[in-house]
TITORMAR-95782 format. One record per residue (C-alpha): residue in three letters; chain; x negated, y negated, z. Coordinates in Angstrom, 1 decimal. Example, Ala and Ser with C-alpha at 12.3 -4.5 7.8 and 13.67 -1.06 7.14 Angstrom:
// residues 2
site gudo ala	lumza A	px -12.3	py 4.5	pz 7.8
site gudo ser	lumza A	px -13.7	py 1.1	pz 7.1
// end
This chain:
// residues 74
site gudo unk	lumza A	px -16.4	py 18.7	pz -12.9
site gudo unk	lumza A	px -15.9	py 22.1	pz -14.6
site gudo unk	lumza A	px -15.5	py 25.5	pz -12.3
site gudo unk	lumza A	px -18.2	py 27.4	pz -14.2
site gudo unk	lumza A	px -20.3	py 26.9	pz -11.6
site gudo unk	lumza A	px -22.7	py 30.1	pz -11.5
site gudo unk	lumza A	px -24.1	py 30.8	pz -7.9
site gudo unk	lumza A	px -25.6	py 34.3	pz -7.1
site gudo unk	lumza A	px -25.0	py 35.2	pz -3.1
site gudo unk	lumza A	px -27.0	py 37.4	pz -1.2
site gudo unk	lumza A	px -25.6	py 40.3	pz 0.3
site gudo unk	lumza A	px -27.0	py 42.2	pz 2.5
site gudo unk	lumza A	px -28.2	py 46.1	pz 2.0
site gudo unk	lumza A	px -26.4	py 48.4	pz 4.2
site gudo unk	lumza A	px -28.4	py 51.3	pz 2.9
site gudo unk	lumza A	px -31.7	py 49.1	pz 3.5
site gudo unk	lumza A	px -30.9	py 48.3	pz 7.2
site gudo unk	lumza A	px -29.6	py 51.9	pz 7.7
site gudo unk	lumza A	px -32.7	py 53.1	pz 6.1
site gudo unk	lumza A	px -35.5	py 50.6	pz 8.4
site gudo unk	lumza A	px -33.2	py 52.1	pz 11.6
site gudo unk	lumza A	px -34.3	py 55.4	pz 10.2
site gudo unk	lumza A	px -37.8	py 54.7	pz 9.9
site gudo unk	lumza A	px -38.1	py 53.2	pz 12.7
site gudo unk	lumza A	px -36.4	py 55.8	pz 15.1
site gudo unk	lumza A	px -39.0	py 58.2	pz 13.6
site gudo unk	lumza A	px -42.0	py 55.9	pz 14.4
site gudo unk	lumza A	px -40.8	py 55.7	pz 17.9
site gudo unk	lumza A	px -40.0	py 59.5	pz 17.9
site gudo unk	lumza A	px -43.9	py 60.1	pz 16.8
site gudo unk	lumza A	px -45.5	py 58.3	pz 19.2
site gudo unk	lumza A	px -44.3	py 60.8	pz 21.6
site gudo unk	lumza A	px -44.8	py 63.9	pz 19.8
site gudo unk	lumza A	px -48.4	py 64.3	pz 19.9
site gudo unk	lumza A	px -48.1	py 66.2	pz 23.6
site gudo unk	lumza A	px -45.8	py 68.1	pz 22.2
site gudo unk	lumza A	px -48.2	py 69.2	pz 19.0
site gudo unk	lumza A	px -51.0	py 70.0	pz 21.3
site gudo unk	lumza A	px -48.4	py 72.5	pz 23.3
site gudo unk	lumza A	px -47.6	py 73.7	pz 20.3
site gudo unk	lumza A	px -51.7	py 75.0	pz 19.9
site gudo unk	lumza A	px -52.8	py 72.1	pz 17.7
site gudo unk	lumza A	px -55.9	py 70.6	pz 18.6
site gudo unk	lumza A	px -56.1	py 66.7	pz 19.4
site gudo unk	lumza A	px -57.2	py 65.8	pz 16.5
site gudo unk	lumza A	px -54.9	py 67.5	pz 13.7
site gudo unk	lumza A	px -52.2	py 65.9	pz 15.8
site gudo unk	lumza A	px -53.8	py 62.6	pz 15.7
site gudo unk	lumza A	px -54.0	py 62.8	pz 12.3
site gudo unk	lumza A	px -50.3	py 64.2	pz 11.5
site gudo unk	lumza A	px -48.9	py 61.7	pz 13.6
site gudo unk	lumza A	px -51.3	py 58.8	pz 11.9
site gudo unk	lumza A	px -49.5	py 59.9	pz 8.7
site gudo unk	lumza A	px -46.2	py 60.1	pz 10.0
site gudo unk	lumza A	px -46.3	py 56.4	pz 10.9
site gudo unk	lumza A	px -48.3	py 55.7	pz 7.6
site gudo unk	lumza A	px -45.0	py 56.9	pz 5.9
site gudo unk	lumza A	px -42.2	py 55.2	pz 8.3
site gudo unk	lumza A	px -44.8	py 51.5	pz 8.0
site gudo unk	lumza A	px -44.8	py 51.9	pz 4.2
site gudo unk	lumza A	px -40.4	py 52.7	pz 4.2
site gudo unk	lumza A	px -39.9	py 49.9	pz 6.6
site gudo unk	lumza A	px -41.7	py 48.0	pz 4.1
site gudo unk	lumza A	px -39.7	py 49.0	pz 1.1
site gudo unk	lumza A	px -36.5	py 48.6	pz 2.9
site gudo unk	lumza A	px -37.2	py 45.3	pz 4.3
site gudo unk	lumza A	px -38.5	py 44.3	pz 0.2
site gudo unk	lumza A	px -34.8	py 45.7	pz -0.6
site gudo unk	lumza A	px -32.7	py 44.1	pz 2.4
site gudo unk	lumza A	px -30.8	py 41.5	pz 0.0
site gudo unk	lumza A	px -28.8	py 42.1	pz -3.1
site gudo unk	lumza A	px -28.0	py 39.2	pz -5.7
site gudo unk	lumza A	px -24.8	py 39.1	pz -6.8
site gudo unk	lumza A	px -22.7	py 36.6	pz -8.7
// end
């Protein structure tokens, strides 16, 4: 038996699990910011909208970051 024996391990991301926390914190944050837009003067819809994109953009990291959430390593 020889001791060459190559074997990648997977190691978890820190910066990937710090990074879907993120994302999602905002996400949750968003959904409860669109009383706060219209207070602000913003009318229902452009704060529909700039919330859709706001949780367009934290779906699409969450994505990215859970794509990324292992690292080979030998």
């Amino acid at each position: 038996m020889s001791d060459d024996i190559d074997e990648s391990v997977a190691v978890l991301n820190v910066r990937s699990v710090v990074g879907i926390v993120v994302c999602f914190v905002v996400a949750a944050g968003a959904l409860f910011a669109l009383p706060t837009l219209q207070n602000q003067g913003l009318e229902f819809s452009t704060a529909f909208w700039l919330i859709s994109a706001v949780e367009l953009v934290t779906a699409l990291g969450i994505a990215y970051f859970v794509l990324n959430l292992h690292e080979e390593r030998a």
